[in-house]
N, C-alpha and C positions, 0 to 999 in steps of 0.2 A: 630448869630444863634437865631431863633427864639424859644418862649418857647414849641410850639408842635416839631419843632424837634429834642430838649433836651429831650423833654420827651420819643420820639421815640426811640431816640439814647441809650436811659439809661434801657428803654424795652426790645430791639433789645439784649442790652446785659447780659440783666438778664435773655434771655430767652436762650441765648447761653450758659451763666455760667450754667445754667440746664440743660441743654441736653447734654453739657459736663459730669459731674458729672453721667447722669444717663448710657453714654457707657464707664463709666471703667470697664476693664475688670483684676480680680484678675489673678495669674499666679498661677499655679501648686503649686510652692514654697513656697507662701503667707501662712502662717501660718494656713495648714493643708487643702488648699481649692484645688479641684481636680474631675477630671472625667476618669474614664478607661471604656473602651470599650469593647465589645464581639460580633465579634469573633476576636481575635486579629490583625489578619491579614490585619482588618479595610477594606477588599474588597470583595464585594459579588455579585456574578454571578446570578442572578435571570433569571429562564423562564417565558416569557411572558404570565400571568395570571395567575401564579403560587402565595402564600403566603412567606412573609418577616419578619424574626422577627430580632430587632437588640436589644444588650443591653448594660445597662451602670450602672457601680456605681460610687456616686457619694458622697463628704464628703464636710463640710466644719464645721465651729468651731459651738460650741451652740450659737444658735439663732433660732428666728422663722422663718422658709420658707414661702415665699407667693405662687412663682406660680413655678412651672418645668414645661417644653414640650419641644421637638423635632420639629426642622425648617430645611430648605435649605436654598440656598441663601444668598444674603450679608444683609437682612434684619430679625431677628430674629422674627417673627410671627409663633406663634401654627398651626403646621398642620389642628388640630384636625376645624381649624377656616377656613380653605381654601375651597374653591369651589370644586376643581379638585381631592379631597381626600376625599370628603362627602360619607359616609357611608361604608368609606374602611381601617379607620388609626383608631389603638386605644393607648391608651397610659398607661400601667399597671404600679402601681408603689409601693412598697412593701417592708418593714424592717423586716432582719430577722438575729439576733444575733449580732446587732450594726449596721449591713452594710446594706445602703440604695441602690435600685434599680428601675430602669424603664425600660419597655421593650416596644419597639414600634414594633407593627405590623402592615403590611398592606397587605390587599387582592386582590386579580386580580388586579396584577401587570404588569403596563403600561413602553412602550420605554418611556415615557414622564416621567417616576418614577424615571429614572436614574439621580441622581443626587450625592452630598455630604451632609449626614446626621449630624447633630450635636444636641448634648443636652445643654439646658441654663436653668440653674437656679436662683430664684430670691430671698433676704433675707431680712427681716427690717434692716437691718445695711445699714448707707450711705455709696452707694456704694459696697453696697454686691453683686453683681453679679456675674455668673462666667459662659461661654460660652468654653464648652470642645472641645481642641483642638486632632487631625485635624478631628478627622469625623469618619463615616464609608461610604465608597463612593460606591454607589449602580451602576450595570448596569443590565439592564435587556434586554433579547436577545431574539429572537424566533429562532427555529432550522431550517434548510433546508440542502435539500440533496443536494450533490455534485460531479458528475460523471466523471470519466478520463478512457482512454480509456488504456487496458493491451500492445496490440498489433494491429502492421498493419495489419496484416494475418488474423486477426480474428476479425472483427467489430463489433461482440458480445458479447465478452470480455472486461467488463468492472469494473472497483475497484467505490463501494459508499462509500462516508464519509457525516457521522451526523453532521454537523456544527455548530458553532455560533459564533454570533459579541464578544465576552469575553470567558475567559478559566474557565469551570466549573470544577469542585473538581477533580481533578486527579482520587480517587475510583470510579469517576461516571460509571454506568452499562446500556448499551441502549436495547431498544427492539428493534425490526424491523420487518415492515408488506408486505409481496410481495401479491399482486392483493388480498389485504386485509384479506389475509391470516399470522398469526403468524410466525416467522422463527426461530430460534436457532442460532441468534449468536448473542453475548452482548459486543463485542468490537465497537468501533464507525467507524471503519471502516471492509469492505468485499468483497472479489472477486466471481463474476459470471458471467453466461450466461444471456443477456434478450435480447428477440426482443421488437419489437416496442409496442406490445400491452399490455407489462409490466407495474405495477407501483410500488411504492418504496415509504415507509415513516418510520420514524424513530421517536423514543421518549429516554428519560432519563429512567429510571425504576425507579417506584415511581412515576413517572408525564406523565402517560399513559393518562391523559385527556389534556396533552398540547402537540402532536405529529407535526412534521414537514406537512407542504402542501404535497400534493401527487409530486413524481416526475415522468414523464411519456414519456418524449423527449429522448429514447436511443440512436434512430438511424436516425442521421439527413440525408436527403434526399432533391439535388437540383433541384425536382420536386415536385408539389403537388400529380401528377399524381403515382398511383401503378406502381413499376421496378418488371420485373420479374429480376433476375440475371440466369447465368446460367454460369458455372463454367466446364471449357474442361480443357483436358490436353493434348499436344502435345509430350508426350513422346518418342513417334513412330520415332520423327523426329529427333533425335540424336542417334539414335540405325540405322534406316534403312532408312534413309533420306526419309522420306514419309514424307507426306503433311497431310495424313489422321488426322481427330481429330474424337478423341471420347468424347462425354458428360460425365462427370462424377460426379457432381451431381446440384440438384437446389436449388435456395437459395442463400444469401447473402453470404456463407462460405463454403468452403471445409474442412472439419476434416479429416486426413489421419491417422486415429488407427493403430496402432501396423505397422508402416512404415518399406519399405521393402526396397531394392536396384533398385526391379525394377517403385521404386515410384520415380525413377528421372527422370528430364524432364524440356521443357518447358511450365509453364502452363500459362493461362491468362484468363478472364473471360468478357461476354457479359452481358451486361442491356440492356433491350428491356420496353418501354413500348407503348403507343399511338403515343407520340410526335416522335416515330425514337429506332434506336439500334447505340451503341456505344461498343468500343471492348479497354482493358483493354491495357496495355504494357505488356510484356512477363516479369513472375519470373522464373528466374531458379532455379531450384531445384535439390541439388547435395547431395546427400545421401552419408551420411561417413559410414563404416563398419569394421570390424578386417579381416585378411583373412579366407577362406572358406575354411573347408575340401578336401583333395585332396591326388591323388598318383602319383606314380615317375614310369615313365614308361621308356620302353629298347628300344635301335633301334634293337635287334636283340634278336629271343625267346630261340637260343644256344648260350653261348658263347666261342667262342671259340679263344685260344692264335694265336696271332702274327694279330688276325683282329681288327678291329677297335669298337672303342663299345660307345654308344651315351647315356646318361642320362637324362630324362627330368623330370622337374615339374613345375605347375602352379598353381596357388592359385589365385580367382577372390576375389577381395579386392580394397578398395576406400579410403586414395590412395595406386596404387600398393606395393607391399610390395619388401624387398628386401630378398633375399635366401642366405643360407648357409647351409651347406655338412656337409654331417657325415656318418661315415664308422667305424663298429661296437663299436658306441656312442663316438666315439673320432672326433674331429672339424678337418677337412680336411685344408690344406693351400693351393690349389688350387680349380680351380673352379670359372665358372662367371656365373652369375645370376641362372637360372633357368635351366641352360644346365651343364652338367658335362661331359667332351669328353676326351678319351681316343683312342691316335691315332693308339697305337699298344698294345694290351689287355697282361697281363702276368699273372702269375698263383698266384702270390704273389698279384693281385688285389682283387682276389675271397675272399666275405666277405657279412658283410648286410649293405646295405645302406638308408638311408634315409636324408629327407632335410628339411629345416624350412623356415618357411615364416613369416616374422613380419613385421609389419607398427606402427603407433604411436597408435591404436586402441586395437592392438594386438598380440598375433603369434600363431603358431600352426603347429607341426609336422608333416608328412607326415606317410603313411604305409610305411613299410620298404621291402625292397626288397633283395632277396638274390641270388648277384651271383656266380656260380662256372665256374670258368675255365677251358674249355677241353684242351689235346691236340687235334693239328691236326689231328693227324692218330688215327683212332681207329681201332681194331680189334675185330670185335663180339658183345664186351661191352664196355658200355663208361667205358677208364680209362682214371685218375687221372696225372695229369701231375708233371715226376719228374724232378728233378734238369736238369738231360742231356738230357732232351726237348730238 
């Protein structure tokens, strides 16, 4: 071996034995030497250009301190020294009743800010150093809207939610701005109407100057071109087998208020614009109901013993409903559906009757009816039929 590189070799390693020496890092343990964090949770949701503050106290035994700062990365260098944090990090740092602290801040906060924070501090003792584990690990997000659609029926109908790449504070409170107009609701999500010429942006409350892009795409269309839509119903064609259709309304959607029975039907809808008309598949629509008001009608306006005598009732109800008898409010054990027949009338039937009608919607009684039984033979005036009829 030559004497330059003996000399080398003996450099080489006094320069390692120092750079050794100067990355020991003391432990928590080590007699009294330590970093705690705030906010404890050591994870912070930042909006994109919003301010950051993190802090930390920090002890270690008597001696002089030289330097403290806040780094990223696997190399400990002072933010305050960095290119990419020039005139936006500052580093406070402040004893008050024994307990030393530092608080870094930084202002209009970038995706690129997202990192893990840590505090190191530096002592005249060899080997004083101490690099506070594990950090507080910053992510910073910007907000945007996010739309799903409620229903097929309705393509206007749609839920927005306030988003972001990380989970901000649970108490967070949002504002919301519709065609840049304020709204009244501060949960991060909400249901409504919009058409196409809507927009929609949202913010955190308190960081009303860091609000979401506009969102403005409700109603996606496989045309550039304007669709008129135009919305029929073929009702007619399931009651009277006709063909006929009537327009009932225009517009991408049909809303049917206060829906009736006779709003069943098949309906289907046409798009027309320049390029041609296209015609939708047929929804059916089957309207459920309870049954309907109703009376119990006679086959005959006298009645009279030894004739036959016919009861009826119906109740228009979706789906049909089924009937049962009653004969002065006592439940009959005879009887099918909707008809009540008596094939030969006696005097002992004479009473009030009525019937009920229920489905799974519903039920509901009938008027009552009251009949008296003649005899056959009268003389003069109707009498009352006795036993030796």
């Amino acid at each position: 071996m030559s004497i330059n590189q003996s000399i080398n070799q003996s450099i080489n390693q006094s320069i390692n034995q120092s750079i050794f020496v100067k990355e020991v890092v003391l432990s928590a343990d080590n007699n009294g030497w330590g970093v705690t964090y705030s906010p404890s949770r050591k994870f912070i949701c930042a909006l994109k250009g919003s301010t950051v503050e993190m802090k930390c106290e920090y002890r270690y035994p008597s001696t002089n301190l030289i330097e403290k700062f806040w780094f990223t990365g696997n190399y400990p260098v002072s933010l305050e020294t960095q290119e990419e944090y020039e005139g936006r990090v500052t580093n406070s740092c402040y004893e008050t009743m024994g307990k030393k602290s530092c608080t870094l801040r930084i202002t209009d906060v970038k995706e690129s800010d997202s990192a893990v924070y840590k505090f190191r501090f530096i002592t005249d003792l060899s080997g004083g150093r101490y690099i506070g584990e594990p950090g507080i690990r910053l992510s910073v997000t910007d907000l945007h809207v996010t739309v799903s659609d409620n229903s097929r029926f309705y393509p206007s109908s749609k839920t927005v939610k306030c988003s972001s790449s990380c989970l901000l504070p649970s108490q967070s409170t949002y504002v919301w701005y519709q065609n840049g107009q304020k709204i009244f609701y501060e949960d991060s999500t909400y249901s409504d109407y919009f058409d196409s010429k809507d927009s929609i942006s949202c913010a955190v409350k308190g960081h009303e100057d860091f609000p979401a892009p506009l969102k403005c795409d409700f109603i996606s269309t496989s045309s550039s071109k304007t669709a008129e839509s135009l919305f029929m119903a073929s009702s007619e064609i399931s009651k009277t087998k006709t063909s006929t259709l009537q327009p009932r309304s225009r517009g991408s959607e049909l809303l049917l208020n206060n829906i009736q029975s006779s709003d069943s039907g098949e309906y289907y809808c046409e798009a027309e614009n320049q390029l041609g008309k296209r015609r939708s598949t047929n929804l059916n629509v089957d309207v459920k109901y309870a049954p309907k008001p109703f009376v119990v009608s006679t086959s005959h306006k006298e009645v009279v013993e030894l004739n036959s005598l016919t009861l009826t009732c119906s109740s228009d109800a979706n789906p049909g409903p089924s009937y049962s008898w009653y004969k002065d409010n006592l439940m009959m054990l005879v009887g099918h559906g909707g008809v009540f027949h008596f094939p030969v009338v006696r005097s002992v039937d004479s009473g009030t009757y009525y019937c009920r009608a229920e489905n799974k919607y519903g039920r509901i009684n009938s008027s009552s009816v009251h009949i008296n039984v003649e005899c056959e033979y009268k003389i003069a005036t109707v009498i009352k039929c006795v036993p030796f009829c």
